[in-house]
PyMOL CGO cylinders between C-alpha atoms (Angstrom):
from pymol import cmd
from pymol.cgo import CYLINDER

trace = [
    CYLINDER, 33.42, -111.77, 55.66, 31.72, -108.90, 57.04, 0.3, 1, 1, 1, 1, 1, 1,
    CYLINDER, 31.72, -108.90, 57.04, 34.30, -106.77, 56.20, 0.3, 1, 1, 1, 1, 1, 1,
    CYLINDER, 34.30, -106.77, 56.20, 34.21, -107.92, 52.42, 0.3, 1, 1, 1, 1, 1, 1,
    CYLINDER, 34.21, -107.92, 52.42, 30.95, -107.41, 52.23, 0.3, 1, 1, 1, 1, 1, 1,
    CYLINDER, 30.95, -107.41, 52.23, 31.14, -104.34, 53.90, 0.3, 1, 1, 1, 1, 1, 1,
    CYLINDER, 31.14, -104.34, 53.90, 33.74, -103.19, 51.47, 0.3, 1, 1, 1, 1, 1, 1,
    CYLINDER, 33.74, -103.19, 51.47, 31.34, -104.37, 48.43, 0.3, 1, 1, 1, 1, 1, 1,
    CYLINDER, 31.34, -104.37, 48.43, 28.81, -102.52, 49.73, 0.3, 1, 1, 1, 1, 1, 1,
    CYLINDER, 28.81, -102.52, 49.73, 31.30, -99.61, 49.98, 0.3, 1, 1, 1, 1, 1, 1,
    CYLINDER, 31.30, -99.61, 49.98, 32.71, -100.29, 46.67, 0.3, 1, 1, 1, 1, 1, 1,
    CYLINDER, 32.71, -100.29, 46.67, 29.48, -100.53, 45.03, 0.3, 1, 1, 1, 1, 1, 1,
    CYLINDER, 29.48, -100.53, 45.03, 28.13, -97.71, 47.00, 0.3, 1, 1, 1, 1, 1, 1,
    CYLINDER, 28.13, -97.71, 47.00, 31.06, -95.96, 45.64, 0.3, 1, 1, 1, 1, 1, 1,
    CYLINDER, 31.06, -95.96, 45.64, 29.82, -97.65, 42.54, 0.3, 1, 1, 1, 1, 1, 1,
    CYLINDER, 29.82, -97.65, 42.54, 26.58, -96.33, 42.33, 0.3, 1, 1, 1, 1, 1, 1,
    CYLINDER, 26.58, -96.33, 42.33, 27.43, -93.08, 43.68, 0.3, 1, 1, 1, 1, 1, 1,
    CYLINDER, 27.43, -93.08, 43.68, 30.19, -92.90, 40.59, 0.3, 1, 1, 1, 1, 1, 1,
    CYLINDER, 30.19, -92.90, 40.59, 27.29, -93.73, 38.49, 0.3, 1, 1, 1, 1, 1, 1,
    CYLINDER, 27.29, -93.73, 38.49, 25.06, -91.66, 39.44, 0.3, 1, 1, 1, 1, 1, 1,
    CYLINDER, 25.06, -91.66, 39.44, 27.23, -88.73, 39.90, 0.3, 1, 1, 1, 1, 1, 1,
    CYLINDER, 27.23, -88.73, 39.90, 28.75, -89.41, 36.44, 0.3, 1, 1, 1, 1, 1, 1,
    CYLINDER, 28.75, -89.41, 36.44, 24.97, -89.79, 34.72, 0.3, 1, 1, 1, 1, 1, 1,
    CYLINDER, 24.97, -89.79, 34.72, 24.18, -86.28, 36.43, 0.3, 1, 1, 1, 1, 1, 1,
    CYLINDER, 24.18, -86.28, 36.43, 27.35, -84.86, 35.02, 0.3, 1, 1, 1, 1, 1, 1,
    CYLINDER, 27.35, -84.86, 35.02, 26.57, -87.00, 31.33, 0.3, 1, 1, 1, 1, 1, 1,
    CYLINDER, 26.57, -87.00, 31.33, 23.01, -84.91, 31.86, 0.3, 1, 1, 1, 1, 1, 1,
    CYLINDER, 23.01, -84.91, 31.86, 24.59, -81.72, 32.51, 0.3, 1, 1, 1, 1, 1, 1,
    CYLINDER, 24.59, -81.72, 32.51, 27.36, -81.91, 29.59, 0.3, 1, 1, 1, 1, 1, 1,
    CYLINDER, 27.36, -81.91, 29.59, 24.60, -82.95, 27.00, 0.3, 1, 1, 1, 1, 1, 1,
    CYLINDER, 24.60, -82.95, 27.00, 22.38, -79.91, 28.50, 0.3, 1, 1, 1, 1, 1, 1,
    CYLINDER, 22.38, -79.91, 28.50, 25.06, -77.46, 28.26, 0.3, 1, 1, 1, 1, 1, 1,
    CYLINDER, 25.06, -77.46, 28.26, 25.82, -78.77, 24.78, 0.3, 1, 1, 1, 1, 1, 1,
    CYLINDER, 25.82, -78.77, 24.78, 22.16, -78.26, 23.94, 0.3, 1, 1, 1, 1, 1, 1,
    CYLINDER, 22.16, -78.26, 23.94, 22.51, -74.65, 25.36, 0.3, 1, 1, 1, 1, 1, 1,
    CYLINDER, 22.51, -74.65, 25.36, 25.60, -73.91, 23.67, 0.3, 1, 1, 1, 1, 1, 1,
    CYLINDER, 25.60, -73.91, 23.67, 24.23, -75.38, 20.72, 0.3, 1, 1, 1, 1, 1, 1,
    CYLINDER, 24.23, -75.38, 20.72, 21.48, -73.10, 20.94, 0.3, 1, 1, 1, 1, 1, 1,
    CYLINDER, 21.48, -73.10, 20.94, 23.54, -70.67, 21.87, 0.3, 1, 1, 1, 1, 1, 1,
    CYLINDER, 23.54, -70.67, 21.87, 25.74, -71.15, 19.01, 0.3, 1, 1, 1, 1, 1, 1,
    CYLINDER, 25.74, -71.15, 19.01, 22.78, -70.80, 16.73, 0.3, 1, 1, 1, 1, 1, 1,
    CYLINDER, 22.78, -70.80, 16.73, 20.94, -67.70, 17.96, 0.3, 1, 1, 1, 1, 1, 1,
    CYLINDER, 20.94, -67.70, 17.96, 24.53, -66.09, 18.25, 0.3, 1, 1, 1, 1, 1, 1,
    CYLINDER, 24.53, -66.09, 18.25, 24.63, -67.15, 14.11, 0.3, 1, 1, 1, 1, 1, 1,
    CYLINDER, 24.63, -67.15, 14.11, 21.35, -66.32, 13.45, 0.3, 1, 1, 1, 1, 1, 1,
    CYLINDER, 21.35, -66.32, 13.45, 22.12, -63.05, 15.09, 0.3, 1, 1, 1, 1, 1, 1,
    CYLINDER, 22.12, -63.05, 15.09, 25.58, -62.34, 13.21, 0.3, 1, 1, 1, 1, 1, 1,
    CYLINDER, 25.58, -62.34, 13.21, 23.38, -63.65, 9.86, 0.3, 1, 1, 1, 1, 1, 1,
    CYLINDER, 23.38, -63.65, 9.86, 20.56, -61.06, 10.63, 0.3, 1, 1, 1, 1, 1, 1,
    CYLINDER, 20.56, -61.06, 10.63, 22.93, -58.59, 11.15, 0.3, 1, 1, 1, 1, 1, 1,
    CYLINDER, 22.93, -58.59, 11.15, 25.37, -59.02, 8.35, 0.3, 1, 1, 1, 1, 1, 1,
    CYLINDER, 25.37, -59.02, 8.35, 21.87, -58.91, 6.30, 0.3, 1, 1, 1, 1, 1, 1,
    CYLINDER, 21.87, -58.91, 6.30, 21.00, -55.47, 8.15, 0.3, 1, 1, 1, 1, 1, 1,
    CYLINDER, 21.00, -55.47, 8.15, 24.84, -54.33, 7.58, 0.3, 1, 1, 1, 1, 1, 1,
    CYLINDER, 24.84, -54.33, 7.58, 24.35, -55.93, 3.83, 0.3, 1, 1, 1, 1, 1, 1,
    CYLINDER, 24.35, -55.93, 3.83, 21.16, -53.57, 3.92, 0.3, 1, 1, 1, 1, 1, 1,
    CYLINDER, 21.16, -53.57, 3.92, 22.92, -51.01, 5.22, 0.3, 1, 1, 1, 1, 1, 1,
    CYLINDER, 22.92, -51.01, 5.22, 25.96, -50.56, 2.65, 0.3, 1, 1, 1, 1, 1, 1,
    CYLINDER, 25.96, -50.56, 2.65, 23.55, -50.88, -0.16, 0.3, 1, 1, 1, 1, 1, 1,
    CYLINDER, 23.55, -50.88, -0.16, 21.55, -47.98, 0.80, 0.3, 1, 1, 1, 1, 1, 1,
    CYLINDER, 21.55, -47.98, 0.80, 25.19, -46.02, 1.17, 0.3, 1, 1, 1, 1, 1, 1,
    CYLINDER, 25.19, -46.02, 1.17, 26.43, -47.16, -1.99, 0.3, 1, 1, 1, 1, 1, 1,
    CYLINDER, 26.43, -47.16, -1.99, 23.19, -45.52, -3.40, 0.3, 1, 1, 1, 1, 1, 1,
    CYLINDER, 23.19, -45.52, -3.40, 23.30, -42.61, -1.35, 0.3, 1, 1, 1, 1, 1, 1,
    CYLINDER, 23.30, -42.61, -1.35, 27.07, -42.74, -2.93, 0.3, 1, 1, 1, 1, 1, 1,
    CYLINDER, 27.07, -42.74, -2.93, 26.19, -42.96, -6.31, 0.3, 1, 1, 1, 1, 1, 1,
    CYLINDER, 26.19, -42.96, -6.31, 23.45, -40.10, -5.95, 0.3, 1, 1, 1, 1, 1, 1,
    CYLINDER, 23.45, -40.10, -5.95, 26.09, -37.73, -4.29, 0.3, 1, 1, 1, 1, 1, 1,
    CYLINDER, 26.09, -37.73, -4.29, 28.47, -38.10, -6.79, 0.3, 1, 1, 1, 1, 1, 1,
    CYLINDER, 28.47, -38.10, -6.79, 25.84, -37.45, -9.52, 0.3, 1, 1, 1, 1, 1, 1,
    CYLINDER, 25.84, -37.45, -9.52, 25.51, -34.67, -7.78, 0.3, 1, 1, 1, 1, 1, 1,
    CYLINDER, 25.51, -34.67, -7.78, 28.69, -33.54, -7.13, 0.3, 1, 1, 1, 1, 1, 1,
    CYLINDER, 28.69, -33.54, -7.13, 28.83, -34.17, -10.90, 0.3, 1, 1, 1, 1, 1, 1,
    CYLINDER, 28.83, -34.17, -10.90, 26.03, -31.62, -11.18, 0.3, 1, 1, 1, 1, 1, 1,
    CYLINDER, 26.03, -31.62, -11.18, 27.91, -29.10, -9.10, 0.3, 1, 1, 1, 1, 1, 1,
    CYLINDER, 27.91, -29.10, -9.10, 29.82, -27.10, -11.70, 0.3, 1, 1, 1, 1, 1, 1,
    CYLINDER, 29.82, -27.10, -11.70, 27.13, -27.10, -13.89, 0.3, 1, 1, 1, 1, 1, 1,
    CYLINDER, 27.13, -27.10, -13.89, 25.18, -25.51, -11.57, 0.3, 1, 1, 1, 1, 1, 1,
    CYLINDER, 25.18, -25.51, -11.57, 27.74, -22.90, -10.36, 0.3, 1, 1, 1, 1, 1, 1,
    CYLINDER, 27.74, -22.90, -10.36, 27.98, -21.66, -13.77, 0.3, 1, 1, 1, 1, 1, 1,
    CYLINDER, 27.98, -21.66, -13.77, 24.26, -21.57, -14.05, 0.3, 1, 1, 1, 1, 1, 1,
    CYLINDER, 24.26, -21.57, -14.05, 24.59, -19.24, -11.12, 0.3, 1, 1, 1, 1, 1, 1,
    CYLINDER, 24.59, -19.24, -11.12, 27.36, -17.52, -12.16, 0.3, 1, 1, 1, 1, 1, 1,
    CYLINDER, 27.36, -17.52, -12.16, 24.83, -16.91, -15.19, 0.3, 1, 1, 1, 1, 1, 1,
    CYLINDER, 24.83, -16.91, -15.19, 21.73, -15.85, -13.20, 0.3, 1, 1, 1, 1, 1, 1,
    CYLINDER, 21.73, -15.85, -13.20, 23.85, -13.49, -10.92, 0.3, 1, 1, 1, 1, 1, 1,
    CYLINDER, 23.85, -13.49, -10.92, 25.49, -12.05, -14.43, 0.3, 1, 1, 1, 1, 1, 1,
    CYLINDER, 25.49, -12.05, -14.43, 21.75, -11.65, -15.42, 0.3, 1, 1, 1, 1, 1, 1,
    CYLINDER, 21.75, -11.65, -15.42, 20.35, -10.21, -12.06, 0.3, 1, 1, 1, 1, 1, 1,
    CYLINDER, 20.35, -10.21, -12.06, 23.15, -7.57, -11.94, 0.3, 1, 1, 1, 1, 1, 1,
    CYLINDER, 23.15, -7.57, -11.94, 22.31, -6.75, -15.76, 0.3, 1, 1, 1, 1, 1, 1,
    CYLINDER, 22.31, -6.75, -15.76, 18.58, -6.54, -14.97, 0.3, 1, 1, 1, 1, 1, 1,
    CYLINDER, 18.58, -6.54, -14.97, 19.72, -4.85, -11.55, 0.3, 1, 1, 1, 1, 1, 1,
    CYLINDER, 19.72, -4.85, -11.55, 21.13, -1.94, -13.87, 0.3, 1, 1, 1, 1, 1, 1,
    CYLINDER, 21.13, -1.94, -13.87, 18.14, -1.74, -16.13, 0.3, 1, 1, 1, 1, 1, 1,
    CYLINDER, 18.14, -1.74, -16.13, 16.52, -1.08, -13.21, 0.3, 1, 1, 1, 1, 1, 1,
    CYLINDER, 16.52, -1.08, -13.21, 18.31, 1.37, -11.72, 0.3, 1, 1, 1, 1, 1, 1,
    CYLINDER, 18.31, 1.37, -11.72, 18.64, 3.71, -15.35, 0.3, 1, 1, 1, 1, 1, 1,
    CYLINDER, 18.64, 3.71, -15.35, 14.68, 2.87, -15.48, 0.3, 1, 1, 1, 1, 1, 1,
    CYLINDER, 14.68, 2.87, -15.48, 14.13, 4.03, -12.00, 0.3, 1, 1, 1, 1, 1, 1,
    CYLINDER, 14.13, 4.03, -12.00, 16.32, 7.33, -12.78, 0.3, 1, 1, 1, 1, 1, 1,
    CYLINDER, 16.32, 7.33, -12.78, 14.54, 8.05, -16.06, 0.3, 1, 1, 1, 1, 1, 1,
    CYLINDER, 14.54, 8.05, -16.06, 11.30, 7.49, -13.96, 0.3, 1, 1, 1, 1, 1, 1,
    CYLINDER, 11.30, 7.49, -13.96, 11.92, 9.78, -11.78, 0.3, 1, 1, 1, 1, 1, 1,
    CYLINDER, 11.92, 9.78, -11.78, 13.23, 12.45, -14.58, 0.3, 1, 1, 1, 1, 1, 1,
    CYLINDER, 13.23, 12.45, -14.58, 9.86, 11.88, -16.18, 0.3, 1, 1, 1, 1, 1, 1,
    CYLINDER, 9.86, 11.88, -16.18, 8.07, 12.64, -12.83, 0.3, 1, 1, 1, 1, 1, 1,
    CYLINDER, 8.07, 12.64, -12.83, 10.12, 15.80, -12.38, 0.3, 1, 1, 1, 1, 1, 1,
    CYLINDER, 10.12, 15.80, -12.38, 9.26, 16.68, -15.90, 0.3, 1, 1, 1, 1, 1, 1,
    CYLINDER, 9.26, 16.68, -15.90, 5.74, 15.90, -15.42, 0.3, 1, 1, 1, 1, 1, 1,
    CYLINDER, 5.74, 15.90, -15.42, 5.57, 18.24, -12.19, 0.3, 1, 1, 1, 1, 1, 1,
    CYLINDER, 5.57, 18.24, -12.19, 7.17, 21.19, -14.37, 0.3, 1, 1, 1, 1, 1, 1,
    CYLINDER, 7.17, 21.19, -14.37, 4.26, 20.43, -17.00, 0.3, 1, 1, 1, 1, 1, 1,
    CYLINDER, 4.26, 20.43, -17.00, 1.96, 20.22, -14.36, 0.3, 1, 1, 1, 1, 1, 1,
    CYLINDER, 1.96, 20.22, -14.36, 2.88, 23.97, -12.55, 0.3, 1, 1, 1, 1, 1, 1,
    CYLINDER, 2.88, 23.97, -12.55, 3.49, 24.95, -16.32, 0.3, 1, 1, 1, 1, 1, 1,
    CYLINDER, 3.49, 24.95, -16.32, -0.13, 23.64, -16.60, 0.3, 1, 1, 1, 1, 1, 1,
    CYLINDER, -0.13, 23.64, -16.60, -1.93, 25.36, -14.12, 0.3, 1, 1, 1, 1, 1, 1,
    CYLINDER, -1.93, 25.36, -14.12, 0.30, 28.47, -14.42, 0.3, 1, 1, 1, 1, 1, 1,
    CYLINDER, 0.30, 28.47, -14.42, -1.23, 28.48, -17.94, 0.3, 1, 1, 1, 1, 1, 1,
    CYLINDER, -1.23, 28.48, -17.94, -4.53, 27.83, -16.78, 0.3, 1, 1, 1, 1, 1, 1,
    CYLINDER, -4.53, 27.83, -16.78, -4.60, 30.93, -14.34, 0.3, 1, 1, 1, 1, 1, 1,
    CYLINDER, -4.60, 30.93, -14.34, -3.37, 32.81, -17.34, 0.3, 1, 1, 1, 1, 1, 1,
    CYLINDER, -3.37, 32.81, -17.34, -5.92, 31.74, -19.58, 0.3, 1, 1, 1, 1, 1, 1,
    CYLINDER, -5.92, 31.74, -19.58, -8.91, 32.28, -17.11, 0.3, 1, 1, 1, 1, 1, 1,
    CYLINDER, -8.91, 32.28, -17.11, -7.47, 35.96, -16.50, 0.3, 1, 1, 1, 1, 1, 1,
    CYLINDER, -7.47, 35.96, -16.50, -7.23, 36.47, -20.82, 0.3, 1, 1, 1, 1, 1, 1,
    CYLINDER, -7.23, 36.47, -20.82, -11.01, 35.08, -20.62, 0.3, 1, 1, 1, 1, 1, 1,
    CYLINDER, -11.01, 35.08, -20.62, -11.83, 37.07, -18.02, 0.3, 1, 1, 1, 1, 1, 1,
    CYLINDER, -11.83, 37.07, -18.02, -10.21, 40.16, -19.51, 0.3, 1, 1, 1, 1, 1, 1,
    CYLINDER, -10.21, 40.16, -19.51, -11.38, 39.28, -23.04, 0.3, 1, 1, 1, 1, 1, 1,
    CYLINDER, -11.38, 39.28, -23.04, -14.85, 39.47, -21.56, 0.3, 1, 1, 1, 1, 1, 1,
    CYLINDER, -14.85, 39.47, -21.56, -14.40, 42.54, -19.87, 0.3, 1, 1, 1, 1, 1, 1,
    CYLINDER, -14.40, 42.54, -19.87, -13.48, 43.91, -23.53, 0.3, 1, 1, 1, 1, 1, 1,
    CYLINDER, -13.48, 43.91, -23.53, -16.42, 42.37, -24.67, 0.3, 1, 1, 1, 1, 1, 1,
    CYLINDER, -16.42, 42.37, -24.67, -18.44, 44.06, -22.16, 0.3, 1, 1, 1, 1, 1, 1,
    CYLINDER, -18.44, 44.06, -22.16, -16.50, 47.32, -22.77, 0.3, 1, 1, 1, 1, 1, 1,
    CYLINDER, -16.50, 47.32, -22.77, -16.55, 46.96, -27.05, 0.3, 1, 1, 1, 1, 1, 1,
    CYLINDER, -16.55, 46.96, -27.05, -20.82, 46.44, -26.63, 0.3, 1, 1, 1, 1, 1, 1,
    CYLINDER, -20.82, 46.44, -26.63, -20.33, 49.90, -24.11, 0.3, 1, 1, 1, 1, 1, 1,
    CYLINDER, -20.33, 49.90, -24.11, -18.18, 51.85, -26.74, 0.3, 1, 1, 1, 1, 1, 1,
    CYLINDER, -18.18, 51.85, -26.74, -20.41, 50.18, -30.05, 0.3, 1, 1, 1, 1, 1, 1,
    CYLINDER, -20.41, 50.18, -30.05, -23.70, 51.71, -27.84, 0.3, 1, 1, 1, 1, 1, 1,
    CYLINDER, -23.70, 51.71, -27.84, -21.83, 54.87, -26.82, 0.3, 1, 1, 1, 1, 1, 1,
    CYLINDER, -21.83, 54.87, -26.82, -21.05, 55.46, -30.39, 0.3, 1, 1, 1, 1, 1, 1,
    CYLINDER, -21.05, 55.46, -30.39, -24.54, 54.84, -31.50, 0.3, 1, 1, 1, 1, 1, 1,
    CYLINDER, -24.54, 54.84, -31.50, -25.54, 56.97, -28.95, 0.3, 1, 1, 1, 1, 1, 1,
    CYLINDER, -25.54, 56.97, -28.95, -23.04, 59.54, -30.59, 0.3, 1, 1, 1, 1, 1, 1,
    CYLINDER, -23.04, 59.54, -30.59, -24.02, 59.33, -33.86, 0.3, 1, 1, 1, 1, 1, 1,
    CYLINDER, -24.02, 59.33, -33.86, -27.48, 60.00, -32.74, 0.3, 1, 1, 1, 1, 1, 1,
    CYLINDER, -27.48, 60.00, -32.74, -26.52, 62.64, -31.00, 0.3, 1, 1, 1, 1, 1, 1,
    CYLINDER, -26.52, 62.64, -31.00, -24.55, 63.78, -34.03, 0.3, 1, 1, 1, 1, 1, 1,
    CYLINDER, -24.55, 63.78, -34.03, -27.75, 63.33, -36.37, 0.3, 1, 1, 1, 1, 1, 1,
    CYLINDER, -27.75, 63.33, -36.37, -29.75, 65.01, -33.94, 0.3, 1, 1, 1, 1, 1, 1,
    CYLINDER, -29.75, 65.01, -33.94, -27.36, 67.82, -33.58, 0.3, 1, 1, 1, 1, 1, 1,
    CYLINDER, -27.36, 67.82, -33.58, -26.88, 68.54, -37.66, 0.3, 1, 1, 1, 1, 1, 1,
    CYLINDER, -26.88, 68.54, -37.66, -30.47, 68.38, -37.61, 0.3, 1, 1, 1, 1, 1, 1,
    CYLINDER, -30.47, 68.38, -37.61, -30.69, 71.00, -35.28, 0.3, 1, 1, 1, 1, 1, 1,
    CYLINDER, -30.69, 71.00, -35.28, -27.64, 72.87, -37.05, 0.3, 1, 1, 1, 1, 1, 1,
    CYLINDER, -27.64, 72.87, -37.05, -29.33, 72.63, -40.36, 0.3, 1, 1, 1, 1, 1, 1,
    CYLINDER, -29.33, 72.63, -40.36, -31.89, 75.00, -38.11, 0.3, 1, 1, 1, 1, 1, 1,
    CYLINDER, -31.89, 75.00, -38.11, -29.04, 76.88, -36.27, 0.3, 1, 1, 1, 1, 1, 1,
    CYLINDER, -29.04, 76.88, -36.27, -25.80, 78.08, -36.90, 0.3, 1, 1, 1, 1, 1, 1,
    CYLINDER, -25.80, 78.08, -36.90, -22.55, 75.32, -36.64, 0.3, 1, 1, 1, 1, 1, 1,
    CYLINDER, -22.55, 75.32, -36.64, -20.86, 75.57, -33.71, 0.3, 1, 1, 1, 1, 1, 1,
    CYLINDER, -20.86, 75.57, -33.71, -17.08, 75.20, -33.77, 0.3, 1, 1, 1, 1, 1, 1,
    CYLINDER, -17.08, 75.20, -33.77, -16.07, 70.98, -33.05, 0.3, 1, 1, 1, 1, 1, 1,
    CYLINDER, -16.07, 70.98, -33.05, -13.15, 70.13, -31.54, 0.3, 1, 1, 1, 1, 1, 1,
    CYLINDER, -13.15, 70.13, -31.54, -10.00, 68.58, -32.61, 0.3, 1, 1, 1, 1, 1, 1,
    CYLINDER, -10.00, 68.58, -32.61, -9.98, 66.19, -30.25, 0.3, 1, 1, 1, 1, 1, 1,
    CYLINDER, -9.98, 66.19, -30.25, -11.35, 63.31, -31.95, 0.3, 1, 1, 1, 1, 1, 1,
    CYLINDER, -11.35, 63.31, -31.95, -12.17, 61.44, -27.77, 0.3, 1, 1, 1, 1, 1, 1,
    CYLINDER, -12.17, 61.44, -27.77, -13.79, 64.57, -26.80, 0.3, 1, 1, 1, 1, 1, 1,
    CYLINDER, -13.79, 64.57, -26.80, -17.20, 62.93, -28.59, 0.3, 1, 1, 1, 1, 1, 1,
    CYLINDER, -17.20, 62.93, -28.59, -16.69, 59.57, -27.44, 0.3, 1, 1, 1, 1, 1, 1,
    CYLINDER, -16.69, 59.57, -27.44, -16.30, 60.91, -23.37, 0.3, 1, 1, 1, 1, 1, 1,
    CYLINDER, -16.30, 60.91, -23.37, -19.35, 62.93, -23.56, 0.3, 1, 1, 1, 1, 1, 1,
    CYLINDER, -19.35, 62.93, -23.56, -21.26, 60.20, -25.25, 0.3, 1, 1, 1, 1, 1, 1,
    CYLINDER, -21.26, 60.20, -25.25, -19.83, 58.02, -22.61, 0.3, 1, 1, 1, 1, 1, 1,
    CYLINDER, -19.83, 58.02, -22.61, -20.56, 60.80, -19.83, 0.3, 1, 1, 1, 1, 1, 1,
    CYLINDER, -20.56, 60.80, -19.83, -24.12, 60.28, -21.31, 0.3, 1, 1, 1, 1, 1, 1,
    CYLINDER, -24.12, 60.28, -21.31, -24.59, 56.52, -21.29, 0.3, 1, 1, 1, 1, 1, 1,
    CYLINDER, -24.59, 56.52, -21.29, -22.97, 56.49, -17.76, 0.3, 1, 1, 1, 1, 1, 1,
]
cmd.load_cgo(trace, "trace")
C-alpha cells in the first residue's frame, strides 16, 4: 500500500505539476495573445497612420501634378512671349545702335560748329579790333584834314597877301604834311 500511495502521490504530483505547468503555459499563451494582440493593433494603427500620411502624400503630388501641367500648359505661351520680347529687344537693340551713330554724328558736327565757332570768334575780335584801329585812324585823318584845311585857309589868307605858290599834283602830298604836322 505504500507503494500505491506512493504512486498517487507521484501521480498527483505529476498531477499538480501538469497543472501547474499547463496554467503557467495557459498564462503565457493568453499573455502572448495580449501582446500580439497589441501588437497586431499598433502594427494597424501604424499601417493606418501611414496609409493616411501616404494618402497625404499623393494628394499633395496630384496637386503638385495638376499645377505642373498647368504649367507646362503655360510653356508655349510663354516661349512665344519670349520669342516676342527678344524680336522687340533686337528691334529696340537697332534703334539704339542708328541713335547712338547719329549721336555721335551730331557730336562730331557740333565739334566742327564749335572750332567753326571760335575760329569765327578770333576773326571777329581781330575785325573789331581792326575796325577800331580805323576808327582811331578815320578821327586821325578827319583832324589831319581839319588841320589841313586850316592850314589851307591860313595859307590863301596869306596868299591873298603874297603871291601863289605853285601846288602840287599830288593830291597825298597835303594830307602827309598835315599828318607830318599832327604827328
Amino acid at each position: 500500500m505504500q507503494i500505491m500511495d506512493i504512486l498517487w502521490g507521484a501521480v498527483a504530483g505529476l498531477l499538480t505539476l501538469g497543472t501547474a505547468i499547463g496554467w503557467y503555459l495557459l498564462k503565457r499563451l493568453q499573455r502572448l495573445e495580449r501582446d500580439s494582440e497589441k501588437a497586431q493593433i499598433a502594427a494597424t494603427q501604424h499601417w493606418e497612420e501611414k496609409a493616411q500620411a501616404q494618402n497625404i502624400e499623393i494628394q499633395a503630388l496630384r496637386f503638385k501634378l495638376v499645377q505642373a501641367e498647368t504649367i507646362a500648359a503655360l510653356v508655349p505661351d510663354l516661349q512665344k512671349q519670349i520669342g516676342t520680347v527678344l524680336v522687340e529687344l533686337a528691334d529696340v537693340r537697332s534703334r539704339l545702335d542708328k541713335s547712338e551713330a547719329a549721336a555721335a554724328c551730331q557730336q562730331e558736327e557740333n565739334q566742327k560748329l564749335a572750332a567753326e565757332k571760335q575760329r569765327a570768334e578770333k576773326e571777329c575780335d581781330l575785325l573789331r579790333t581792326e575796325l577800331a584801329t580805323l576808327k582811331i585812324e578815320k578821327r586821325a585823318y578827319e583832324h589831319a584834314l581839319v588841320l589841313v584845311g586850316e592850314r589851307l585857309a591860313k595859307d590863301a589868307a596869306a596868299e591873298s597877301v603874297k603871291p601863289a605858290p605853285e601846288i602840287s599834283a599830288d593830291p597825298s602830298a597835303p594830307a602827309e604834311s598835315a599828318k607830318e604836322e599832327s604827328i
